[in-house]
NUKOLLUM-833680 format. One line per 2 residues: number of its first residue (from 1); their letters; for each residue y, z, x of N, C-alpha, C. Coordinates in steps of 0.001 Angstrom, whole numbers, padded with zeros to 6 digits, m for minus. Example, Ala and Ser with C-alpha at 12.3 -4.5 7.8 and 13.67 -1.06 7.14 Angstrom:
// NUKOLLUM-833680
1> AS> m005690:007800:013190:m004500:007800:012300:m003300:007800:013200 ~ m002250:007080:012850:m001060:007140:013670:000030:007870:012900
This chain:
// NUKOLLUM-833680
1> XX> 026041:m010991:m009870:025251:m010202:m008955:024804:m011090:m007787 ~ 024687:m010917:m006229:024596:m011145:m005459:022794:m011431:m005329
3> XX> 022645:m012614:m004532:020790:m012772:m004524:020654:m012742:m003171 ~ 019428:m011476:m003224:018926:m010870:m001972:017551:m011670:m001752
5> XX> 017035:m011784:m000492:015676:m012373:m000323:014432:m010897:m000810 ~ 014771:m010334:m000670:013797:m009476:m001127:013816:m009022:m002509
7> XX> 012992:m009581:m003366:012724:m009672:m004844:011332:m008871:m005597 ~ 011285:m008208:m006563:010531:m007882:m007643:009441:m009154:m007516
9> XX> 008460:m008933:m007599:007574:m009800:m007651:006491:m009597:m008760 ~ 005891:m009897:m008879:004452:m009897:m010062:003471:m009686:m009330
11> XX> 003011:m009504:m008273:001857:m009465:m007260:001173:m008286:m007443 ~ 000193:m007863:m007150:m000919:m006987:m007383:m000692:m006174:m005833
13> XX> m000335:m004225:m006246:000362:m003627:m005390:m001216:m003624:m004814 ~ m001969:m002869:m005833:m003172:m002616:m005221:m004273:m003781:m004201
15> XX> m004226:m004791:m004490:m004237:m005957:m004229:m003716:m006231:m002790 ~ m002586:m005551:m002435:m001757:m005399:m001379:m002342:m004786:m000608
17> XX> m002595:m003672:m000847:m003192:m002404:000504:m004155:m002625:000216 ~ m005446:m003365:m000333:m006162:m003633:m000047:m006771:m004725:001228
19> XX> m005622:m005452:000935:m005485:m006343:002256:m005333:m005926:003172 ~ m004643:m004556:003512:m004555:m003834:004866:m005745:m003864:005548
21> XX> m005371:m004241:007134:m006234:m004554:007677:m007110:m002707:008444 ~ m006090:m002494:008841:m006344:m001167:009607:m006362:m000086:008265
23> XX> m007965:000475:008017:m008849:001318:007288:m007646:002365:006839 ~ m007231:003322:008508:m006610:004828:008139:m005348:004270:007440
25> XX> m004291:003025:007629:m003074:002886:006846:m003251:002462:005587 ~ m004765:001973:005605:m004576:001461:003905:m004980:002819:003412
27> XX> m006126:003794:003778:m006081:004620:003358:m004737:006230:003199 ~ m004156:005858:003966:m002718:006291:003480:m001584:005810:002986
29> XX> m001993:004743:002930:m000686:003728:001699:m001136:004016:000060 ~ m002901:004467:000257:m002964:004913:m001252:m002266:006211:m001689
31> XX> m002629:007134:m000425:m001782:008115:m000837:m000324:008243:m001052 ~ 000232:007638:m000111:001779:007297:m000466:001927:006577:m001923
33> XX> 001307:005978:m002299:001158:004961:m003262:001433:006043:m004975 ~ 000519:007098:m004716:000466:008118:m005486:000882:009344:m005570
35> XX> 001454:009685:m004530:002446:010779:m003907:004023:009744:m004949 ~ 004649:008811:m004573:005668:008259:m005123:005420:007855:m006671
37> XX> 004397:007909:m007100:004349:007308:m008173:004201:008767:m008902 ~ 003854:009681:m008747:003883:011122:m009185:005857:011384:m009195
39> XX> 006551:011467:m008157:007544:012012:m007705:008532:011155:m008662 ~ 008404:009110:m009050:009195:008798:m009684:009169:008615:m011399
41> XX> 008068:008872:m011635:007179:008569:m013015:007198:007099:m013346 ~ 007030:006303:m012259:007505:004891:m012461:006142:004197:m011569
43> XX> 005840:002659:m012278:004770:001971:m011884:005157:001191:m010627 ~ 004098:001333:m009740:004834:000307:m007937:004407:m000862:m008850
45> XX> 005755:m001640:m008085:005954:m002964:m008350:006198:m003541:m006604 ~ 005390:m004899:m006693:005670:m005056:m005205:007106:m005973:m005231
47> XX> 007804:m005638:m003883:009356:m006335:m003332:009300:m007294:m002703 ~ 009165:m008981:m002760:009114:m009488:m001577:007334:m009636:m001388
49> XX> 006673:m009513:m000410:005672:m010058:000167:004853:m008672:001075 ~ 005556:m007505:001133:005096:m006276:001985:005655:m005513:001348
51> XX> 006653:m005153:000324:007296:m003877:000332:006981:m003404:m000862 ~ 006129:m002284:m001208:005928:m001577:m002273:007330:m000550:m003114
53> XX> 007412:m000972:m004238:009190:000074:m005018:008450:000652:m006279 ~ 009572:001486:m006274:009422:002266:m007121:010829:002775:m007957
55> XX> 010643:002334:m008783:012259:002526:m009719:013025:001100:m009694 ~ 014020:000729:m010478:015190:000096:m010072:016207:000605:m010507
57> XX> 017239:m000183:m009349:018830:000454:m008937:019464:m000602:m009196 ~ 020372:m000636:m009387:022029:m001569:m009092:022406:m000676:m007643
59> XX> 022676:m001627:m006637:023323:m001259:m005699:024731:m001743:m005547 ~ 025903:m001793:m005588:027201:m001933:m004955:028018:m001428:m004007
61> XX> 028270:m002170:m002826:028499:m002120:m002160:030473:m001855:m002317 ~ 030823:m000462:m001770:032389:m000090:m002436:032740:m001050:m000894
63> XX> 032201:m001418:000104:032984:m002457:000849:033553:m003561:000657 ~ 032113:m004320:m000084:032592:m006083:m000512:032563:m005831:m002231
65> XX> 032074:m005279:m002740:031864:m004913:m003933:030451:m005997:m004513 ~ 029944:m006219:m003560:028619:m006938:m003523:027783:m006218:m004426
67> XX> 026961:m006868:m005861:026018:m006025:m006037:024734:m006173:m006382 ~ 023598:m005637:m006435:021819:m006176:m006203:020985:m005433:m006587
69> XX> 020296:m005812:m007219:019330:m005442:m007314:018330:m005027:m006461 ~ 017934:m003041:m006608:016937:m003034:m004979:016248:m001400:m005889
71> XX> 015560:m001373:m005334:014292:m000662:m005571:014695:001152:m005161 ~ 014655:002423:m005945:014686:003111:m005689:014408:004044:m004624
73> XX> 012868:004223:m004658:012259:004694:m003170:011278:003521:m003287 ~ 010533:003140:m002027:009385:002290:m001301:008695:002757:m000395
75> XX> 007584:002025:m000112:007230:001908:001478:006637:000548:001672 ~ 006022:000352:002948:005406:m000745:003467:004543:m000510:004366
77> XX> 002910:m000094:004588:002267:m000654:005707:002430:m001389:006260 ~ 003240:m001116:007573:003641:m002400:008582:002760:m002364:009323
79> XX> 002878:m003083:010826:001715:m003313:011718:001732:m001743:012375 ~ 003077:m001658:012811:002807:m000253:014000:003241:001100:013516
81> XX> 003602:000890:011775:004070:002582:011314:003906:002157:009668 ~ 003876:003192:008932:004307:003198:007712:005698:002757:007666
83> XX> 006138:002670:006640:007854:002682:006920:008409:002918:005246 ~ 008953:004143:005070:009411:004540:003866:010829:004057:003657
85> XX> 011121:003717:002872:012640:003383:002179:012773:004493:001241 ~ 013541:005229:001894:014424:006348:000864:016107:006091:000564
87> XX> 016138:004958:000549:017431:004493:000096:018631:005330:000168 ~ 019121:005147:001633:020320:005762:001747:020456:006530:002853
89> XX> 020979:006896:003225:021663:007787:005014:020144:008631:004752 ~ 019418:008386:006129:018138:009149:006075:018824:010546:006767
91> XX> 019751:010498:007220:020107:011804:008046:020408:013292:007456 ~ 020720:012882:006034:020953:013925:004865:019763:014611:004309
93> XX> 018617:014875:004969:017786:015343:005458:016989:015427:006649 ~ 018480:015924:007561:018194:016404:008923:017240:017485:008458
95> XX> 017602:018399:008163:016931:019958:007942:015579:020175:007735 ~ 015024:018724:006732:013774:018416:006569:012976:018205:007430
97> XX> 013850:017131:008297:013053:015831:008960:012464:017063:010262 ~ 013640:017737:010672:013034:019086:011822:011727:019538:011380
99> XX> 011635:019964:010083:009680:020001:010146:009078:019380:009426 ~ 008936:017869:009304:008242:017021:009324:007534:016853:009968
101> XX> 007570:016782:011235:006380:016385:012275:006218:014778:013157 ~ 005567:014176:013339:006401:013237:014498:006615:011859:013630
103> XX> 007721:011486:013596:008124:010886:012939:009237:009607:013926 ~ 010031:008655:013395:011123:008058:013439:012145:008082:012467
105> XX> 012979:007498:012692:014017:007306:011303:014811:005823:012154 ~ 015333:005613:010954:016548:004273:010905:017390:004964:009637
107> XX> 018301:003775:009647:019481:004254:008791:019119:004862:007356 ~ 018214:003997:006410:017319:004595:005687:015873:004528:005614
109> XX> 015774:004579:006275:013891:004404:006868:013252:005896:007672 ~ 012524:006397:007136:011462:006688:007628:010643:006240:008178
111> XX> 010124:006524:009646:008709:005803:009618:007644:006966:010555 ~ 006165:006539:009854:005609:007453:010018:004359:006601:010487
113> XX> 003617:007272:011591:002486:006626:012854:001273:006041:011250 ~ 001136:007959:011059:000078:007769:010011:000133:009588:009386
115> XX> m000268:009751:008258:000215:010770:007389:m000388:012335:008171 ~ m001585:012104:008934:m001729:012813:009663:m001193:013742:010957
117> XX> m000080:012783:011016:001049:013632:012008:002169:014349:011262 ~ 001852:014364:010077:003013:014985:009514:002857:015684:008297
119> XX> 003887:016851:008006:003427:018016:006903:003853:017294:005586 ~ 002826:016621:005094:002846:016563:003450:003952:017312:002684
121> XX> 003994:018658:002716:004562:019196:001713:005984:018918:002109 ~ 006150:018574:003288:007461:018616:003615:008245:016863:003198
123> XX> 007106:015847:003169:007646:014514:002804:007667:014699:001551 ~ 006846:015369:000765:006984:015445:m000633:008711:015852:m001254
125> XX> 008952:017148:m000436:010199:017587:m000570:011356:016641:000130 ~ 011198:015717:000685:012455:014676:001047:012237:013614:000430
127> XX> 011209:013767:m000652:011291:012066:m001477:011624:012905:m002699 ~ 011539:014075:m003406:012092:014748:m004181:013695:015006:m003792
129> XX> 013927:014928:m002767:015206:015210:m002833:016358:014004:m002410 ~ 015951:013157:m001716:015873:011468:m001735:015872:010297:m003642
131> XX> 015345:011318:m004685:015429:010852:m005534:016149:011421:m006628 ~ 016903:012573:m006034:018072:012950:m006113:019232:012839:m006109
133> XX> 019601:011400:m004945:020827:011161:m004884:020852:009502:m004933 ~ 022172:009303:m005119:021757:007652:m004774:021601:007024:m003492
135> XX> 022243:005716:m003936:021986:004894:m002242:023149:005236:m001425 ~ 023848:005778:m001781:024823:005978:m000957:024815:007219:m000620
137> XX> 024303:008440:m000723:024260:009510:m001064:024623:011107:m001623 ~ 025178:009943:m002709:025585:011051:m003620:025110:011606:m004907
139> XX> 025042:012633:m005033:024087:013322:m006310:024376:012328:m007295 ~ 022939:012026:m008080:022753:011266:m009044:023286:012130:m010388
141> X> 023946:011295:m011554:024308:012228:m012387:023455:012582:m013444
């Protein structure tokens, strides 16, 4: 198996967003915190030094046939957005993301200002359906 810099750690998640500096993101990293931990039935474990996971995966790569260890769904209070890891082509919930509310995306990233710009019920339903498929995105069996 291939070694990634971003690793499973032992660190204290809560511990983590507590350190958040800015009040409204730590106070919505709890909710994310518990919104994902409802959706995966699985305990956050922190990734690395910022990135909160949830689940583990084997990832392989059908290019190099590279393969790693990486975290199901995540997020991270960054400085200027939330930033969700839904592991895998974020675009396969175009349909969603239209009423979400103001948002960004990257290849698999979400990112969100702060939870207040955006419809709950509707992130709920793209991390439910995000934990549906794999990293590549195809229905999980």
């Amino acid at each position: 198996m291939a070694e990634i810099k971003t690793k499973q750690t032992a660190a204290s998640v809560e511990d983590f967003i507590n350190g958040v500096q800015d009040e409204k993101k730590r106070k919505d990293s709890f909710v994310l915190l518990e919104m994902m931990k409802k959706a995966t039935g699985e305990e956050p474990k922190m990734w690395g030094s910022s990135l909160i996971g949830f689940g583990n995966i084997s990832v392989k790569s059908p290019a190099t046939g590279r393969e790693v260890d990486w975290l199901q769904i995540g997020f991270s209070p960054r400085k200027a957005n939330l930033s969700l890891y839904l592991c895998g082509d974020i675009r396969k919930h175009a349909a969603a993301l239209e009423k979400l509310g103001k948002h960004k995306t990257g290849v698999g990233c979400l990112y969100i200002t702060k939870l207040a710009d955006i419809d709950i019920t509707v992130l709920k339903e793209i991390i439910g359906a995000a934990l549906k498929r794999d990293f590549f995105g195809n229905p999980r069996p």
